[in-house]
C-alpha positions as CSV (number, residue, x, y, z in Angstrom):
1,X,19.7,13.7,7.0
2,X,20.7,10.0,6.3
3,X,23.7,9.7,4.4
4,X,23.4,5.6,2.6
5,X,26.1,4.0,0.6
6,X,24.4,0.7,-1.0
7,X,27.0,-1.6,-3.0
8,X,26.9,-1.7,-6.8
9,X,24.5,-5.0,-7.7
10,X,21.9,-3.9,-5.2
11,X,18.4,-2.1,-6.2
12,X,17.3,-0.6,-3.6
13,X,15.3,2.7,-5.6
14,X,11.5,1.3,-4.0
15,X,13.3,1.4,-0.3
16,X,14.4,4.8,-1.0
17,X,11.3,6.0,-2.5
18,X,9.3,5.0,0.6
19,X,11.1,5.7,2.4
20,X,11.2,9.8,1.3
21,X,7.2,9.2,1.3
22,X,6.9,7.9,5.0
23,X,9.0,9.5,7.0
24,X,10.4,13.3,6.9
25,X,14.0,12.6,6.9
26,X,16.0,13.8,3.9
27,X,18.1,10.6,2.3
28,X,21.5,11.7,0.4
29,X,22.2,7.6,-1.6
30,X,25.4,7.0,-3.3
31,X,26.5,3.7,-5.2
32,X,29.8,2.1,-4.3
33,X,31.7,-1.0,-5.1
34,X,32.9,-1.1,-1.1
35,X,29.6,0.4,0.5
36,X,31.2,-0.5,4.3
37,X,34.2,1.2,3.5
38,X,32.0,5.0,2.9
39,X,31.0,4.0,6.8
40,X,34.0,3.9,8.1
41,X,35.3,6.4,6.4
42,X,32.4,8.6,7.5
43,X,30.7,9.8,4.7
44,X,28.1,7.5,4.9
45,X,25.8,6.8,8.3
46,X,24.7,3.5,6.7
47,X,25.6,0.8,4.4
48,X,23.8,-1.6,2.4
49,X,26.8,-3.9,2.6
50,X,28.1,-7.4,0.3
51,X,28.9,-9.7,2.9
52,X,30.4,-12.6,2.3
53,X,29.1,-15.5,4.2
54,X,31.9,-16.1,6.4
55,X,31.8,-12.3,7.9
56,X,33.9,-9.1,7.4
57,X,36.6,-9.1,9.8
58,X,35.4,-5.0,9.4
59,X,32.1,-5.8,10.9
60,X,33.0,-5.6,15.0
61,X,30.9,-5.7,18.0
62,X,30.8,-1.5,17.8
63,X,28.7,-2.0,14.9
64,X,25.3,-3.4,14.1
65,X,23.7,-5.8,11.4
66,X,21.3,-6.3,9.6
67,X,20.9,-9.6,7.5
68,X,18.4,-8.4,4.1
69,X,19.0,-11.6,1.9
70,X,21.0,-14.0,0.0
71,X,22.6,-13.6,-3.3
72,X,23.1,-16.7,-5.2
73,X,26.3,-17.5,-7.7
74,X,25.9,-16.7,-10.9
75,X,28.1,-16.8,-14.0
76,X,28.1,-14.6,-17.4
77,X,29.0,-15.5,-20.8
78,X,29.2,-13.9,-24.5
79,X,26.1,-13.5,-26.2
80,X,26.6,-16.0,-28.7
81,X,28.2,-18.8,-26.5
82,X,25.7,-22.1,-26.7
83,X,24.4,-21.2,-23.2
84,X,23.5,-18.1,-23.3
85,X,20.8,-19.2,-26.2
86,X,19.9,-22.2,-23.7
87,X,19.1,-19.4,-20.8
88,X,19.4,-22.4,-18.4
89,X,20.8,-23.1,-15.2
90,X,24.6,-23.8,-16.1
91,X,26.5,-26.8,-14.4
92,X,30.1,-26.2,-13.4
93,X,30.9,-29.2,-15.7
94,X,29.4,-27.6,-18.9
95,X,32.0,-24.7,-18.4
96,X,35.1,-27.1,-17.0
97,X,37.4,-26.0,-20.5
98,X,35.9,-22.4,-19.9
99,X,38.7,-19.9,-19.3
100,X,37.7,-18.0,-16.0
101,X,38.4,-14.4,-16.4
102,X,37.3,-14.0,-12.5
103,X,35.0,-16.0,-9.6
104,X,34.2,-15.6,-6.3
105,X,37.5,-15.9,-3.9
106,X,37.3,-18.8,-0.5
107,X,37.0,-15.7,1.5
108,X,33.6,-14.7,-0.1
109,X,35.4,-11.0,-0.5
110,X,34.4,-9.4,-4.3
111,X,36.7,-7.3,-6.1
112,X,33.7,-5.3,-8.0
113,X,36.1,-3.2,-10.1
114,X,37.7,-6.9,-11.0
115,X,34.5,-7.9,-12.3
116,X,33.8,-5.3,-14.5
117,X,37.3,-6.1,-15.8
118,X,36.7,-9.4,-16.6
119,X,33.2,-8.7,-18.1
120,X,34.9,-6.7,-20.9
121,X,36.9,-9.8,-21.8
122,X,33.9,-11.7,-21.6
123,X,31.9,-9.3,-23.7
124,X,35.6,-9.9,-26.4
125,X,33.9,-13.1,-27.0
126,X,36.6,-14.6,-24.6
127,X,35.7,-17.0,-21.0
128,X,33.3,-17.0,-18.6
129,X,33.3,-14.5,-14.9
130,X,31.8,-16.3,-12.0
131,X,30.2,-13.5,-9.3
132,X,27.3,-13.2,-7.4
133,X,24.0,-13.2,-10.1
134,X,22.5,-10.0,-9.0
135,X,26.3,-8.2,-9.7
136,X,26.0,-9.6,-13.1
137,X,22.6,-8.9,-14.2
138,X,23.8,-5.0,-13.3
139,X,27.2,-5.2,-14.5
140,X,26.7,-7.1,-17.6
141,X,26.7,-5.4,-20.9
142,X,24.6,-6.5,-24.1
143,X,27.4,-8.5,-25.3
144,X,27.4,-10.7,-22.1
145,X,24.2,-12.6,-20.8
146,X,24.1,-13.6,-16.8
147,X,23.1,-16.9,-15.8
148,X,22.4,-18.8,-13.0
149,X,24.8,-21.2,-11.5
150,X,24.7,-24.7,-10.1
151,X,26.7,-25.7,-6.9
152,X,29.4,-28.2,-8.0
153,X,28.7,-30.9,-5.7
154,X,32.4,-31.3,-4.3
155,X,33.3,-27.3,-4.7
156,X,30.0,-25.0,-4.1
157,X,30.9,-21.7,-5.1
158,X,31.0,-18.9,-2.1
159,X,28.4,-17.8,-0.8
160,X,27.1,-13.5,-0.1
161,X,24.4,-11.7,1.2
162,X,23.5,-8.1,1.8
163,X,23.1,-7.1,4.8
164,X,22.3,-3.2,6.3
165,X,25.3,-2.3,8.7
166,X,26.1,1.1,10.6
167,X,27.7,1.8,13.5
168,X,26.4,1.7,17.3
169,X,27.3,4.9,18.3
170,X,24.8,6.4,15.1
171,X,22.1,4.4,16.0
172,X,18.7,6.9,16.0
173,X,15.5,7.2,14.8
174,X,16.4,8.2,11.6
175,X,18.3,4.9,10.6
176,X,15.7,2.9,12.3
177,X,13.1,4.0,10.1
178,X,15.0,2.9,7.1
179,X,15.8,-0.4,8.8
180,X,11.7,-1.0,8.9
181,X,11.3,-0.2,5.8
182,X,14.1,-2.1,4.3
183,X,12.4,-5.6,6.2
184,X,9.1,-4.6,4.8
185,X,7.1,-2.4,7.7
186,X,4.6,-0.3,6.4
187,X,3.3,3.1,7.4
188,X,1.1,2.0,9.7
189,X,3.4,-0.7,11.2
190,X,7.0,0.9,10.6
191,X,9.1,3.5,13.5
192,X,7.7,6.5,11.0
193,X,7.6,9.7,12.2
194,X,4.1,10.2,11.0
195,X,1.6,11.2,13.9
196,X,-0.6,9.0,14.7
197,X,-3.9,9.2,16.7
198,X,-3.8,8.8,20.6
199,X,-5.7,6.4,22.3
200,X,-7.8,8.9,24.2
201,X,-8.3,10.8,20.4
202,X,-9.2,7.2,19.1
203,X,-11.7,6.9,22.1
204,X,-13.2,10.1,21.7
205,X,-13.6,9.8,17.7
206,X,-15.3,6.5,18.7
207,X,-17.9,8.2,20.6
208,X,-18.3,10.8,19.0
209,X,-19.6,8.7,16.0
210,X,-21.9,6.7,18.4
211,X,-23.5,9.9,19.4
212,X,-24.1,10.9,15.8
213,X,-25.1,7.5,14.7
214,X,-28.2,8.2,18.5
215,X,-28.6,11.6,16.9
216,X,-29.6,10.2,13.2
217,X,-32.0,7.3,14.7
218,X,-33.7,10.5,17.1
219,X,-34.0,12.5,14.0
220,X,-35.8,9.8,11.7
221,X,-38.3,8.7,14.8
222,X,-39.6,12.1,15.4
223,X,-39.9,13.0,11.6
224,X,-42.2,9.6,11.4
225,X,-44.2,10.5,14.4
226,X,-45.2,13.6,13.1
227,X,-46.4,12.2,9.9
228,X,-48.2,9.6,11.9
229,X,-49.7,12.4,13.4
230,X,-50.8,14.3,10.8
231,X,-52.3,11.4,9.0
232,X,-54.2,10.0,12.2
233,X,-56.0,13.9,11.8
234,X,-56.7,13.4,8.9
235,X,-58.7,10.8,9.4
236,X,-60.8,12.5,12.3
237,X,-61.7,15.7,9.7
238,X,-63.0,12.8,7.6
């Protein structure tokens, strides 16, 4: 069985869905705001990680990683605030008087549980939160909307991405087949554990239909030989 923790913000249902479909493993999933954290704790064998773009001082050389993709800032606002009916790209200038219940920290490091705090404030009519956008569009109640947001040229907001991580030691067949399936193999291209023919099988499949395909051509010229035949006597009686 593979035990995955995946951080809150991710989606990864189509991953998990395949990934029960192509392989026979059994998959136990859990959400958490500190994925990593179920790793080395060891109730989890993998974990679809936040990472900020500087590195976890976590992540060591007795583990391995997997870089998935980039998340790009975002920034939520109340329902009612000017641009939230704009649904635009915001500028860090249009929300410089903005009280900021909560952004992204230099290290790149996001306090999840601090962001669901500050949304509630948000959702009270009250500031702005300034996270990774895929966090917010999960996070964000129907009183908040989640936009995207422009680097400030002199200040750029820091960056995340996820990333699969698990330990060396665990490495096997059964994480590896998530891995491939998490970077877009496919059944026939992906470490599955669905059989698959031989070459000698493929070979032998291969002639075999060659020597049905000879068989079908021998059957059709006799069958029009004999009618040839019968109608060349035919001709004689006459």
């Amino acid at each position: 069985m593979l035990r995955l923790s995946f951080a809150t913000g991710t989606e990864p249902g189509k991953w998990f869905t395949r990934y029960r479909e192509y392989t026979s493993h059994e998959l136990a999933t859990a959400d958490a705001d500190d994925a990593l954290a179920d790793v080395l704790a060891g109730s989890a064998d993998l974990a679809l990680a936040r990472v900020p773009e500087a590195g976890d001082p976590r992540i060591d050389d007795t583990f391995h990683m997997v870089r998935l993709y980039d998340e790009a800032p975002g920034i939520a606002v109340p329902k009612d605030h000017i641009l939230a009916e704009m649904g635009e790209t915001v500028n860090p200038a249009d929300v410089a008087d903005e009280i900021v219940n909560y952004r992204i920290p230099d290290t790149g490091v996001v306090d999840v549980q601090a962001v669901r705090d500050a949304l509630q404030i948000v959702a009270a009519n009250v500031g702005i939160v300034v996270a990774p956008r895929p966090l917010l569009k999960v996070l964000s109640k129907r009183q908040v909307v989640p936009l995207a947001l422009a680097d400030a040229p002199s200040a750029p907001s820091p960056r995340t991405f996820i990333a699969l991580v698990w330990r060396k030691e665990d490495d096997g067949e059964v994480i590896q087949d998530f891995v491939g399936i998490a970077r877009g193999r496919t059944p026939n291209s992906s470490r599955t554990d669905t059989k698959k023919k031989s070459a000698r099988a493929k070979s032998l499949a291969k002639q075999a239909r060659r020597t049905g395909a000879v068989k079908g051509k021998k059957s059709v010229s006799k069958q029009t030989l004999l009618k040839r035949k019968k109608g060349s006597q035919r001709g004689k009686r006459r």
